[in-house]
C-alpha positions in Angstrom: 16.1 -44.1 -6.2 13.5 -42.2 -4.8 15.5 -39.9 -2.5 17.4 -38.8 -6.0 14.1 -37.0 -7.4 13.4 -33.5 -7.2 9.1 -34.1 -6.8 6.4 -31.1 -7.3 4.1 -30.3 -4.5 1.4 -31.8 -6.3 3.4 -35.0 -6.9 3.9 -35.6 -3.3 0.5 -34.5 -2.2 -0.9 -37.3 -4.9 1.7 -39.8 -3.8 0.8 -39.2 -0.6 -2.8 -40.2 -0.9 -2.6 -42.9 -2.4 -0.1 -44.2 0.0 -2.7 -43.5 2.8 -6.3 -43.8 1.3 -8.0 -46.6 1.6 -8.0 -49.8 -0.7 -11.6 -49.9 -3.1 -12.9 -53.7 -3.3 -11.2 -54.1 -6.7 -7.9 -53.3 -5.6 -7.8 -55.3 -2.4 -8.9 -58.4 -4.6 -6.2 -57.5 -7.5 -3.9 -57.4 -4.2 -4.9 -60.7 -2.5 -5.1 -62.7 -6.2 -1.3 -61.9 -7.2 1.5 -63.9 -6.3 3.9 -62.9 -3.8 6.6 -59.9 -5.1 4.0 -58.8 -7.4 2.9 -54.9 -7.8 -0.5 -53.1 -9.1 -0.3 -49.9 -10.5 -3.4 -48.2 -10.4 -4.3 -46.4 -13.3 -4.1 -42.3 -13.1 -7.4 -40.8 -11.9 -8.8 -38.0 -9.9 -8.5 -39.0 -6.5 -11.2 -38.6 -3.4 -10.9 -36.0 -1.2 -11.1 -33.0 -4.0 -7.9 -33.4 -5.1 -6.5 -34.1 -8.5 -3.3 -35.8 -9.8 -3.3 -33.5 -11.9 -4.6 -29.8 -12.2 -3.8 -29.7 -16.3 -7.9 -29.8 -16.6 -8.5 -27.0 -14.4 -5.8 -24.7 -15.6 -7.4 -25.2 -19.1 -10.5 -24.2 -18.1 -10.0 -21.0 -16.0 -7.3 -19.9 -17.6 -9.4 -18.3 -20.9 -11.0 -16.3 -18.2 -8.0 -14.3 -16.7 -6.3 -11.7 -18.2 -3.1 -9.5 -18.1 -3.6 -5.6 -17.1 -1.5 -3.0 -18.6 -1.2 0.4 -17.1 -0.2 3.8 -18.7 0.7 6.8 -16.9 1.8 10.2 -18.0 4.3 11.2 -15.7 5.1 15.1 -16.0 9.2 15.6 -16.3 11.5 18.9 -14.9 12.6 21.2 -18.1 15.2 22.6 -18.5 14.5 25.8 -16.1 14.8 23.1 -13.1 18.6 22.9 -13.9 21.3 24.2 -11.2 22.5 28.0 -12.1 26.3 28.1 -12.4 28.7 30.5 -12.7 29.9 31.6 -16.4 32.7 29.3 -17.1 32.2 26.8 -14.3 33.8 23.4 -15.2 30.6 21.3 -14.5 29.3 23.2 -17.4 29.6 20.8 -19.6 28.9 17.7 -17.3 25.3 19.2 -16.8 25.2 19.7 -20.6 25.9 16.2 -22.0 23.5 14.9 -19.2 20.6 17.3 -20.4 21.5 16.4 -24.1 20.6 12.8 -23.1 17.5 13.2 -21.9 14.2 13.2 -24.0 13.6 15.8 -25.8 17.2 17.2 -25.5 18.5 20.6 -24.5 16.6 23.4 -25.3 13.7 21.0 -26.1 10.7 21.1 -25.0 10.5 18.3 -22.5 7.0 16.3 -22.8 5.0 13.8 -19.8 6.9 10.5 -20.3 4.6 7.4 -19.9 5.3 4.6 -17.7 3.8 1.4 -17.6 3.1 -1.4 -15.2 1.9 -5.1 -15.2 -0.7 -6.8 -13.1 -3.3 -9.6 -13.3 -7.3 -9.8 -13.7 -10.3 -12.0 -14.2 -13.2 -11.8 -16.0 -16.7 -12.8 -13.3 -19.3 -12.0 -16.2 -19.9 -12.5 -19.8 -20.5 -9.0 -20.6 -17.0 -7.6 -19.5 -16.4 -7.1 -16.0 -12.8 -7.5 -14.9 -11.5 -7.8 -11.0 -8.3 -6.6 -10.0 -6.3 -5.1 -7.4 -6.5 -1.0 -6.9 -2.3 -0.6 -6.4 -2.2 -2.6 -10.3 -4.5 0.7 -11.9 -3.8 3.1 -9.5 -3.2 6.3 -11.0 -3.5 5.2 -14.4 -4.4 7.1 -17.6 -4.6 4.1 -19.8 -5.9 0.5 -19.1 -5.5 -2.4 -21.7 -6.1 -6.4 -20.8 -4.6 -9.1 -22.9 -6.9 -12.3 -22.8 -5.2 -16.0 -22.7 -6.1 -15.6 -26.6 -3.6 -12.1 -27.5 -6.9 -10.0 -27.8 -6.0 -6.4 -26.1 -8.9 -4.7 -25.1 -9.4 -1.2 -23.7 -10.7 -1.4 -20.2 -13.2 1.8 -18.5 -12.6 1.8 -14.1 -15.9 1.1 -12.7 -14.7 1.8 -9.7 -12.1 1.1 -6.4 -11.8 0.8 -3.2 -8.4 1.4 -1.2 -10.1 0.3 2.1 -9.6 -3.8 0.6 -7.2 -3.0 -2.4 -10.0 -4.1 -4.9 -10.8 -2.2 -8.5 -13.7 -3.3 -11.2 -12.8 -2.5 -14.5 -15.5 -3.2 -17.4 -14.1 -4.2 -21.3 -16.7 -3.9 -24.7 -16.2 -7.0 -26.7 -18.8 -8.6 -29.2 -18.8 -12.1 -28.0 -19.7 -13.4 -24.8 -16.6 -13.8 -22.5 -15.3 -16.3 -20.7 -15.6 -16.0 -16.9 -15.1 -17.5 -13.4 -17.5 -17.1 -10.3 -16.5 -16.7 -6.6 -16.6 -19.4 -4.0 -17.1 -19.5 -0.3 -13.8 -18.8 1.2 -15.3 -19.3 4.5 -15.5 -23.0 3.1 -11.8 -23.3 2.8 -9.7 -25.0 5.3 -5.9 -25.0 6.2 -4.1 -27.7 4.0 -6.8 -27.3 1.0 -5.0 -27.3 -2.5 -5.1 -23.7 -4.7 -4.5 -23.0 -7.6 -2.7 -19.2 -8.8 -3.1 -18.3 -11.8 -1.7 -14.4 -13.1 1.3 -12.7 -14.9 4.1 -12.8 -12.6 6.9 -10.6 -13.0 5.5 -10.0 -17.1 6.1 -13.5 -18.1 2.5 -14.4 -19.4 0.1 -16.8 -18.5 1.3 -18.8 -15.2 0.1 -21.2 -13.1 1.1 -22.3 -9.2 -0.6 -24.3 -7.1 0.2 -25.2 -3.5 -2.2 -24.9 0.2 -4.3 -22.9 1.8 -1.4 -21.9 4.7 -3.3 -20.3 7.0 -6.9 -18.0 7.2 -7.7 -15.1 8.6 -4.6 -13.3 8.3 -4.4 -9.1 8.4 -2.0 -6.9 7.2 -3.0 -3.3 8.0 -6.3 -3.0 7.1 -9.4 -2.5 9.2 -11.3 -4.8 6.6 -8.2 -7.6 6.1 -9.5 -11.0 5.8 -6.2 -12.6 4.2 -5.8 -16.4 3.0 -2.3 -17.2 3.2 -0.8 -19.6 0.7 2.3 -21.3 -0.4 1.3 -21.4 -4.4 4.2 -19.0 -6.0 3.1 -15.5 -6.4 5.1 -12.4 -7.3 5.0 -9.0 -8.6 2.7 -8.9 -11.2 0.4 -11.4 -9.6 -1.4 -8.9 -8.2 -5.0 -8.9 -9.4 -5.2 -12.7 -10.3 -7.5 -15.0 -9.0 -6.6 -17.7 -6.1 -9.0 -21.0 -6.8 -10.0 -23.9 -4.9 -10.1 -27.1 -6.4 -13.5 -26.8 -7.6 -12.3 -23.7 -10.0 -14.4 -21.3 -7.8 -12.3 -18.0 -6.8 -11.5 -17.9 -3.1 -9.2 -15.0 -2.9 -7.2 -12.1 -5.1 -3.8 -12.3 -4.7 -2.6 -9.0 -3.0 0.4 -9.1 -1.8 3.5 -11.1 -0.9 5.8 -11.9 2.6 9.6 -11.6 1.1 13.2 -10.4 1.6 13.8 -9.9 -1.8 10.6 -9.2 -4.0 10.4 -12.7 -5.3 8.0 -15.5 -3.7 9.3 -17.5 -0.6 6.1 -19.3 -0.4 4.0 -16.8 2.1 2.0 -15.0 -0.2 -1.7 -13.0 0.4 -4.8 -13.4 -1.6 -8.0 -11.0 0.0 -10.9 -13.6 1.0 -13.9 -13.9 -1.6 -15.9 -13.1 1.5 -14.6 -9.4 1.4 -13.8 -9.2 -2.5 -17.6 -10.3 -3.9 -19.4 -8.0 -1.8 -17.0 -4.9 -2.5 -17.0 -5.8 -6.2 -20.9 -5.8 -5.5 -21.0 -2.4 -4.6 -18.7 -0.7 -7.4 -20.8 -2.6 -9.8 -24.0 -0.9 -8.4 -22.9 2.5 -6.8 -19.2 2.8 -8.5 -18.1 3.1 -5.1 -18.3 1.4 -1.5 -21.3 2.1 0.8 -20.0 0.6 4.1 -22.2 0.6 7.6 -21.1 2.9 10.6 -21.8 2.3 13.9 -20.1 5.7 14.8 -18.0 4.5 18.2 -14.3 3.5 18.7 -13.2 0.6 20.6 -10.7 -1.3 21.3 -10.3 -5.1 22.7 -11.4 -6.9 26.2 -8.0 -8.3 27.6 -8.3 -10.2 30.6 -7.2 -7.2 32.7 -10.5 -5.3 31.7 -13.0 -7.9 31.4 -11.9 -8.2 35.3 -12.0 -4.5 36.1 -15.8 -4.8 34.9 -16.7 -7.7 36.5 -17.2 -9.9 33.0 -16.8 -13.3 33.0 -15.3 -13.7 29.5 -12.3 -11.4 27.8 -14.4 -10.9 24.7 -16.5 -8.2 23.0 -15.7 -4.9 21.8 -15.4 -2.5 24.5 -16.2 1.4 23.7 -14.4 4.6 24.2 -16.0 7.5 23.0 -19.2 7.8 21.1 -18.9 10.8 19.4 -22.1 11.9 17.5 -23.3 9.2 15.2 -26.0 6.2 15.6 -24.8 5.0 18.4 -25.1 8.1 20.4 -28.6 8.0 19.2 -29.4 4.9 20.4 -27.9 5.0 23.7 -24.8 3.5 23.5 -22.2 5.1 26.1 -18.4 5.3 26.9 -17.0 1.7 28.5 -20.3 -0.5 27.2 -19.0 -3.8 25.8 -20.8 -4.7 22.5 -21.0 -8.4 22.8 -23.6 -8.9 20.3 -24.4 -7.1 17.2 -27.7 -8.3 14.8 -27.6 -11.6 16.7 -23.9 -12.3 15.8 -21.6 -12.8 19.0 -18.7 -10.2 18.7 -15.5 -12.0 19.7 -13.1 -8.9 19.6 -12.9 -5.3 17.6 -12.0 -6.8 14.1 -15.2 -9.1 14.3 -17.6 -6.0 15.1 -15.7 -3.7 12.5 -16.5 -6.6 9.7 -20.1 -7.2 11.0 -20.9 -3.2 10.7 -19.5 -2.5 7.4 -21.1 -5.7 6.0 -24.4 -3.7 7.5 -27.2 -2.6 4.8 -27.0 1.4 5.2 -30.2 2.3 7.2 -31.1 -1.0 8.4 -32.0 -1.3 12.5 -30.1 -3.3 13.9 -30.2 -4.9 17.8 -27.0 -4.5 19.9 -26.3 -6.2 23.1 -24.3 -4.2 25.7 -22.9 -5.2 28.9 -23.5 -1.7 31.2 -23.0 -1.7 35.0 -22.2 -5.3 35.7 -26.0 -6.6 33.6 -26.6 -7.0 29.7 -28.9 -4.4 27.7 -30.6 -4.5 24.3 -30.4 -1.2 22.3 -31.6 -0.8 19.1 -29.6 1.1 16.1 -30.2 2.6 12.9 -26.9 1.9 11.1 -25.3 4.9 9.1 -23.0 5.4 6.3 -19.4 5.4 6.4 -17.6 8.3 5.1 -14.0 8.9 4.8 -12.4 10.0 8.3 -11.5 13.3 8.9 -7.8 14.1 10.1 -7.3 15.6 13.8 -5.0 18.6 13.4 -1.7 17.3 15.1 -1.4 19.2 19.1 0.8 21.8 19.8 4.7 20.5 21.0 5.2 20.5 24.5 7.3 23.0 25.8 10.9 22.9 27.0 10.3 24.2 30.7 7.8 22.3 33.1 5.2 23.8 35.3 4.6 23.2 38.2 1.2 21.4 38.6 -1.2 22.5 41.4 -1.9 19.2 42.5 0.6 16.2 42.2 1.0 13.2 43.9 2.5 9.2 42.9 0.0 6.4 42.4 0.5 3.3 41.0 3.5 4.0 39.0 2.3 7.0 37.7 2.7 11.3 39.0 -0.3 12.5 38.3 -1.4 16.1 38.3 -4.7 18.7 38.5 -5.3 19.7 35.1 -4.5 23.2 34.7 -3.3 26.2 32.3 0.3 25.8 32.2 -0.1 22.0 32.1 -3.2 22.6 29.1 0.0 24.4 27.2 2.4 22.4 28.3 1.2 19.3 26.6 -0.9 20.3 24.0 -4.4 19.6 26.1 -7.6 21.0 24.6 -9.3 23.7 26.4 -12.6 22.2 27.7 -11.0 18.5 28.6 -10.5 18.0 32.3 -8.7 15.3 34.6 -5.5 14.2 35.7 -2.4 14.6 33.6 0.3 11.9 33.9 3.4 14.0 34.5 5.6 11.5 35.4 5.5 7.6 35.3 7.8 4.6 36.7 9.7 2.6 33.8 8.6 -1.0 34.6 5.5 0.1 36.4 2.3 -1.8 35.4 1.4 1.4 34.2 4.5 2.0 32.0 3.9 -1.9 30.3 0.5 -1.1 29.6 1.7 2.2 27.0 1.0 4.7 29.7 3.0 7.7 29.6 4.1 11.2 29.8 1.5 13.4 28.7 -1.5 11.0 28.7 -4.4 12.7 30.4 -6.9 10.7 32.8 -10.5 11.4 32.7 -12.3 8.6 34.1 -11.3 5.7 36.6 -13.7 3.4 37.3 -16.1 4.7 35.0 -16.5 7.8 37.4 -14.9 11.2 36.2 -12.0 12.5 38.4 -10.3 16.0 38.9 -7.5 15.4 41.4 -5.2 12.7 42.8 -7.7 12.0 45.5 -10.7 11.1 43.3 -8.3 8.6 42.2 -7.1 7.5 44.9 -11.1 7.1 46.3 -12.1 5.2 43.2 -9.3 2.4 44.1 -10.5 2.0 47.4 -13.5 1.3 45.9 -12.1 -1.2 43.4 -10.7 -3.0 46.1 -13.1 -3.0 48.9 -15.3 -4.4 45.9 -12.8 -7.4 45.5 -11.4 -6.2 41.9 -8.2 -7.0 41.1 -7.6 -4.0 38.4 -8.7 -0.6 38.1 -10.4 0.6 34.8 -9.0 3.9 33.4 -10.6 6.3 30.5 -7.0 7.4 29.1 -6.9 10.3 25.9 -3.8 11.0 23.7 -3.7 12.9 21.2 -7.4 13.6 21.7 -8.0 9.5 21.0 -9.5 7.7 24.2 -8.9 4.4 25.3 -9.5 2.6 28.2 -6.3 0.8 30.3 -6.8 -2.0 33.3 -4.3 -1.4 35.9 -3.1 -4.0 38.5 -3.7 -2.9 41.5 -1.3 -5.4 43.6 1.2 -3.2 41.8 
């Protein structure tokens, strides 16, 4: 009975299709000749569509070209001078003993690093030795060694890493040509495609999965996440391996799983080919990443602040501060909207972020603003990024509360004159100016939109205010222009962003 059997996915994706697909000419006349009660069984074959009954074939082919990665790391251990001091003749005396005694080395030893290893997963993308992997498999290592689907263990050299996208090149000598894969277009690759996983899960040896393409897209907490979801069993020691599509192309490098309990539910993460091949481009070249920089923060158009300035469309990149960097240079200024960048429409912050980095370092690009309710064309010479440099944390607000010079309730919010004892009170830089948000009304649109204690004002309505009543002048103007919210330049922790208030609240 069919409801008795316990199928695999790729069983009931293959019965699937051939209960669906359509009949060839040869078929439908087997079907019409036989007599009544009669069955055809076709013969096994690889079905239309790009996918196989079976993916025996494709597993033998790819497999010779990924590899097992072991890790060594010295880890430095406490002597004996870390243990507690006790009294002469204490009674855990001799408890602290037999645990010392059983420790490498002994007591009175001298107590050596102690390695510690760690598995992972590879593959080989050229003949003469270079290995892809994730950074968190050889992070810290001393020692690198890959096994090949033959038993050959080879020493492996770091090339290079980057943390950004949790990629490492690694490069092995060996006197024969190696086996190797190439990478595919992940963009290619659509929800419900078959994959194929192959890697070392949890130290077992060669594996294999297979299952869909579950969703695309997908970020974790990266600013340069491009994640392909899948259902194809991955776990720990998976990490590193490729993630193919049907033509034995690799599409992603498994990264990182979704579980309760360590093991594979069927949500895992493989980092798009789209990121991976160009990163692995650059530590092949430079041994490192050379990313384009824009030099501006932003942060999303919601439909709140596409209204507050007057655009049409919730979509582009809207900026906050341009501190000094390329875009300064060319022009670009506090609340533009990039909406196009090197004739690409930017749909949101994470497009423009993946547009820039992708960027050739020095190339001039066009960007196209929206300024002042009309669309401008600046032109920018594209930097490098470097790592970010760390604000020191502000000062802690004190315990007692000044009185502010100036304070007055609007739209949710108390706000307050800038001045010393408020500068102290919350940790405000000396040369910033505007309105401090002393106070603020729990359900308030405000309060919903993350305003709150602390928060310091310094435009609204893309003009800069001082007191209450610029404020309060600014939403007259808002509404006498027929806006329904009320643009505000908001800094915390010495970060701007920019907040659209309602103002029928």
């Amino acid at each position: 009975m069919l409801d008795s059997l316990t199928v695999s996915p790729e069983s009931t994706g293959a019965g699937l299709r051939r209960a669906t697909r359509p009949l060839t000419a040869v078929a439908l006349a087997l079907a019409l000749a036989m007599p009544l009660g009669m069955t055809y069984t076709a013969p096994a074959m690889a079905l239309t569509g790009g996918m196989p009954e079976s993916f025996a074939d494709l597993a033998e082919r790819l497999s010779p070209a990924v590899v097992n990665i072991t890790t060594t790391t010295n880890v430095a251990q406490v002597d004996d001078s870390m243990r507690p001091v006790l009294p002469e003749g204490s009674p855990f005396q001799d408890f602290f003993n037999d645990f010392l005694d059983r420790q490498p080395g002994g007591r009175g030893m001298p107590h050596g690093p102690r390695r510690s290893s760690a598995l992972g997963s590879g593959f080989i993308i050229s003949d003469d030795g270079y290995i892809v992997t994730n950074n968190h498999v050889i992070e810290s290592a001393d020692e690198i060694e890959i096994e090949t689907f033959d038993g050959d263990k080879l020493p492996a050299k770091l090339i290079g890493h980057d943390p950004r996208t949790d990629i490492a090149l690694l490069k092995v000598e060996s006197e024969d040509p190696l086996p190797f894969v190439s990478f595919g277009d992940s963009d290619a690759a659509r929800v419900g495609d078959w994959v194929v996983a192959i890697g070392n899960p949890l130290g077992q040896g060669f594996s294999v999965s297979a299952g869909i393409v579950s969703a695309r897209n997908r970020t974790l907490q990266g600013s340069y996440d491009d994640f392909i979801q899948t259902d194809a069993a991955i776990n720990r020691g998976n990490s590193g391996g490729p993630l193919f599509n049907v033509d034995g192309e690799v599409i992603g490098v498994n990264t990182a799983i979704l579980s309760p309990n360590g093991g594979s539910i069927g949500i895992g993460f493989a980092m798009s080919s789209a990121v991976v091949e160009r990163v692995v481009a650059q530590l092949r070249d430079f041994g490192e990443t050379r990313r384009g920089w824009l030099g501006v923060r932003i942060q999303n158009v919601d439909p709140d602040v596409a209204d507050a300035l007057g655009l049409e469309v919730a979509a582009g990149a809207l900026v906050t501060d341009v501190p000094e960097g390329p875009a300064a240079t060319a022009g670009i200024k506090s609340g533009d909207v990039i909406l196009e960048f090197d004739g690409e429409a930017i749909e949101d912050t994470r497009e423009l972020v993946r547009v820039v980095a992708d960027t050739d370092v020095g190339r001039k690009v066009d960007v196209v603003v929206f300024r002042d309710g009309k669309e401008e064309t600046l032109n920018v010479a594209i930097g490098r990024l470097e790592e970010p440099v760390l604000a020191s944390a502000p000062g802690a607000p004190q315990d007692d509360k000044p009185m502010a010079q100036e304070e007055t309730v609007v739209l949710g919010m108390t706000l307050a004159t800038v001045d010393e004892a408020l500068r102290q009170q919350f940790g405000l830089d000396a040369d910033v100016d505007g309105l401090v948000v002393t106070g603020i009304e729990e359900g308030s649109d405000a309060f919903v939109k993350g305003m709150r204690e602390g928060d310091l004002i310094t435009e609204v309505g893309r003009e800069p205010v001082a007191t209450p009543h610029d404020m309060r002048d600014q939403i007259e103007a808002a509404e006498e222009a027929g806006r329904n919210s009320l643009l505000l330049l908001v800094r915390r922790d010495g970060t701007p962003r920019f907040v659209a208030l309602s103002l029928s609240s």
